[in-house]
N, C-alpha and C positions, 0 to 999 in steps of 0.2 A: 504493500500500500504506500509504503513512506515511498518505492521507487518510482511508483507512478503518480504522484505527488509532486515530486522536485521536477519529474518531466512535466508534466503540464505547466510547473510554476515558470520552468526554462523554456516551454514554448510560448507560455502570455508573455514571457521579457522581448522573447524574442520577435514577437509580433507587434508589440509596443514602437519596438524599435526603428523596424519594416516602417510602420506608419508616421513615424516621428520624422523619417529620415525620406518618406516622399511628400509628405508636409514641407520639409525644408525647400525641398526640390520645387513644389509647386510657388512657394512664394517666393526664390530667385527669379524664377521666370515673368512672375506678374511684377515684380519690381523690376527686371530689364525689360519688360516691356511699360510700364512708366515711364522709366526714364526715357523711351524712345521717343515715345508722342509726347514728354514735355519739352524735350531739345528741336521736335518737328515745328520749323519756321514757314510760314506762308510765302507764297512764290509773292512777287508785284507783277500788275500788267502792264506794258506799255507800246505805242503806237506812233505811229508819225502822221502829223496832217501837214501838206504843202501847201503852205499860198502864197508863195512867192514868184513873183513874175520875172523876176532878175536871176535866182539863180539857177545855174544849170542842173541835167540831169543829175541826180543824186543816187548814193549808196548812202544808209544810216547803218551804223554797228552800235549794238549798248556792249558794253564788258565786253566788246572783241567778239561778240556775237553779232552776227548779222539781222535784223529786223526788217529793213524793208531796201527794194533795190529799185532802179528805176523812176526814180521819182518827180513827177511835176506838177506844175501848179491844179489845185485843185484834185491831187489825191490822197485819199485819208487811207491809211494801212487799215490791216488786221490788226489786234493785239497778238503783242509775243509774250510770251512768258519768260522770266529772270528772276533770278534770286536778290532778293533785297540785300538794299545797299544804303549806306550813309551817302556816299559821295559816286554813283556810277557813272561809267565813261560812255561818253557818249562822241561820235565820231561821224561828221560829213565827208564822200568822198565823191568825187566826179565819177560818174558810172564808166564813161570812159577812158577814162584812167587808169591803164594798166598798172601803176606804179602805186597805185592806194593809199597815193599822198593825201593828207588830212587839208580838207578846205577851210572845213569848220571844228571846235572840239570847243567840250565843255562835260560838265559834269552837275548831276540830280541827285537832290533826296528819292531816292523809291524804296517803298514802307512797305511792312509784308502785307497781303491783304490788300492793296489800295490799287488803283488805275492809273493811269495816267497819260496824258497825250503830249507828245514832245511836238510841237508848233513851230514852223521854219516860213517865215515870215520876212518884207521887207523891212529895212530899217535903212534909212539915209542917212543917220551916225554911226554906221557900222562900216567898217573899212570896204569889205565887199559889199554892201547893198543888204544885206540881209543876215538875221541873226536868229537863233533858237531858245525859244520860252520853252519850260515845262510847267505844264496845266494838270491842274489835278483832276479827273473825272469821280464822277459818283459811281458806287459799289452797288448800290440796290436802286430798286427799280422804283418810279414817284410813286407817290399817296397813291391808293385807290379812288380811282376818277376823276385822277389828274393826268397833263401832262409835265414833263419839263422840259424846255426848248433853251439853249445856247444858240447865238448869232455870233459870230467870227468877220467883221468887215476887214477884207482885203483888199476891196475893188476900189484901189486909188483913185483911179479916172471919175467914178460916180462919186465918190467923196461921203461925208455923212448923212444916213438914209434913214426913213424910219420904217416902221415895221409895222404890221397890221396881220393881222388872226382873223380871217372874212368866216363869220357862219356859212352853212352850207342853205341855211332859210334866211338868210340876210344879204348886203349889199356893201361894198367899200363904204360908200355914203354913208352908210351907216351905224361903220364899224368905229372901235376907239383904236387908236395904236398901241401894238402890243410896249413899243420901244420907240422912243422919240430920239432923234439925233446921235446915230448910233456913229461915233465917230471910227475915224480908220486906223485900227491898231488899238482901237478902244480894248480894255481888259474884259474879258470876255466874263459873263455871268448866267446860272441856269435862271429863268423866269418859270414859273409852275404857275398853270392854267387850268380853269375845269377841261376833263373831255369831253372834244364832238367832232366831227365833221368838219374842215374847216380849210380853207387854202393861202396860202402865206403869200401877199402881195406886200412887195417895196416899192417906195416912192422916194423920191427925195428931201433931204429935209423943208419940211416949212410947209411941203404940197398941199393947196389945197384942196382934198376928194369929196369935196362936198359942193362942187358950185352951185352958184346961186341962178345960172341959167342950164337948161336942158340939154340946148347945143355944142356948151361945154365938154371937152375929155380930159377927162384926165390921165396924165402922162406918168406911168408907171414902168420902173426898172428891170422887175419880173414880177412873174404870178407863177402861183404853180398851180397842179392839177390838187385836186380834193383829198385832202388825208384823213380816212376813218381814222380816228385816234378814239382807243376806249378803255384808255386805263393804266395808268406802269410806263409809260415810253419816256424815254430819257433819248434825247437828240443833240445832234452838232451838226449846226447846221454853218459852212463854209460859203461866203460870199466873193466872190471874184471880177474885176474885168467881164466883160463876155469878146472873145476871141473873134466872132463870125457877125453881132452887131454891135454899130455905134451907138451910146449912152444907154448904154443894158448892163445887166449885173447877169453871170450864170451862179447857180448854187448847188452846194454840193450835202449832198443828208447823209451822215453815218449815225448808224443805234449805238446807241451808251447803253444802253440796258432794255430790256425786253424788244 
C-alpha cells in the first residue's frame, strides 16, 4: 500500500509539474506576442498633386522610394505607403533625367496613421518657379450627410475665383458661394457641407450671377456635371489654367476618403 502511495504521490508531483511548466510556456508566448503588437507602428500615407505649370516632367521619391513618376500639371497620385518618419526625404527628379539628379529636395513630418499630400506648386520666390508644400489630409470619412470639399487654386491666368455649390433643384442665381475670393496659392482648407446633388460652378471674383436683367450671362470659368454626393466624401479638388480654352479654369477631383 505505502508503495503505491508514494507512486501516485510521485505521479501528482509529477503532473503538477507537466502543467506548471506548459503554463510557463503559454504565457512566454502571449507576452512575445504583446510585445509585438505594442512595438507595431502604423504605416503614413502619402501622395503627390501637380499644379504646377512651370515645372517639368517629374519623378517624386519619399525615403529613396519611388511614389509617383511622370508627372504634370494637374495630376494627383495614388497614395503610397511608408513608414513614419520625423523628418522624411523627399526628392524631385526630371523624368528624363537619366542621371537622377535632385531638382527639388526637402523633407516632412509623416505620423503613423495620418495622410498626407505633398503639393508641387508655382512659387515666383522660388529659385526654379516652383516649390513643394506638405498638406495634411483627413483619415476618416465627413459626418454623416455631409460632404467635405478642399479647392486648390493654381490657375494663375484666372487669378482669385469664387466658388458656388448649384443644387441640383436650384439655379446659380440662386445659389450663395461656397468660397469667396479664393486666392492663388491661397492655403488650402476642407469646407463640410450638407449632402445632395449638386455641381461646382467658378466665376470670378466679384461676379455678379444674379443680374438684374434677363439678357444678361453670366460668364463662368467652369461648371461641372452633377455630383450625387450622399454622405462621407472627402475631396480635393485641383484648379488649373485650362490648356485648350482662353479665360477657363480645368479641374481636377481626387477622393480623400470614401
Amino acid at each position: 500500500m505505502n508503495k503505491t502511495s508514494n507512486r501516485g504521490t510521485a505521479l501528482s508531483a509529477q503532473l503538477k509539474l507537466t502543467l506548471a511548466a506548459v503554463s510557463a510556456l503559454a504565457l512566454a508566448f502571449t507576452l512575445s506576442a504583446c510585445q509585438n503588437v505594442a512595438s507595431y507602428t502604423q504605416p503614413t500615407l502619402a501622395r503627390v498633386i501637380d499644379a504646377s505649370a512651370s515645372a517639368p516632367a517629374l519623378n517624386v521619391t519619399v525615403e529613396g522610394t519611388p511614389l509617383a513618376v511622370n508627372l504634370g500639371q494637374g495630376t494627383i497620385s495614388d497614395y503610397g505607403t511608408f513608414a513614419a518618419s520625423q523628418a522624411a526625404a523627399i526628392k524631385l527628379t526630371a523624368t528624363n533625367d537619366t542621371t537622377n539628379t535632385a531638382l527639388l529636395t526637402g523633407s516632412a513630418t509623416l505620423l503613423a496613421g495620418t495622410h498626407h499630400s505633398i503639393l508641387i506648386a508655382d512659387n515666383t520666390k522660388a529659385s526654379l518657379g516652383y516649390s513643394i508644400t506638405v498638406l495634411e489630409d483627413p483619415h476618416t470619412a465627413a459626418a454623416s450627410g455631409h460632404s467635405s470639399f478642399r479647392f486648390i487654386n493654381a490657375a494663375t491666368k484666372a487669378g482669385a475665383v469664387d466658388i458656388y455649390l448649384v443644387p441640383s433643384s436650384s439655379t446659380l442665381a440662386k445659389s450663395s458661394a461656397l468660397i469667396t475670393n479664393l486666392a492663388v496659392n491661397a492655403t488650402p482648407t476642407y469646407i463640410s457641407f450638407a449632402s445632395q446633388t449638386v455641381s461646382i460652378v467658378i466665376v470670378a471674383t466679384g461676379t455678379n450671377v444674379a443680374p438684374t436683367t434677363t439678357t444678361t450671362t453670366v460668364s463662368t470659368l467652369y461648371s461641372s456635371d452633377a455630383l450625387a454626393l450622399t454622405g462621407g466624401e472627402v475631396r480635393t479638388v485641383l484648379l488649373v489654367d485650362s490648356k485648350l480654352t482662353a479665360s477657363a479654369i480645368d479641374a481636377y477631383t481626387a477622393n480623400d476618403m470614401n
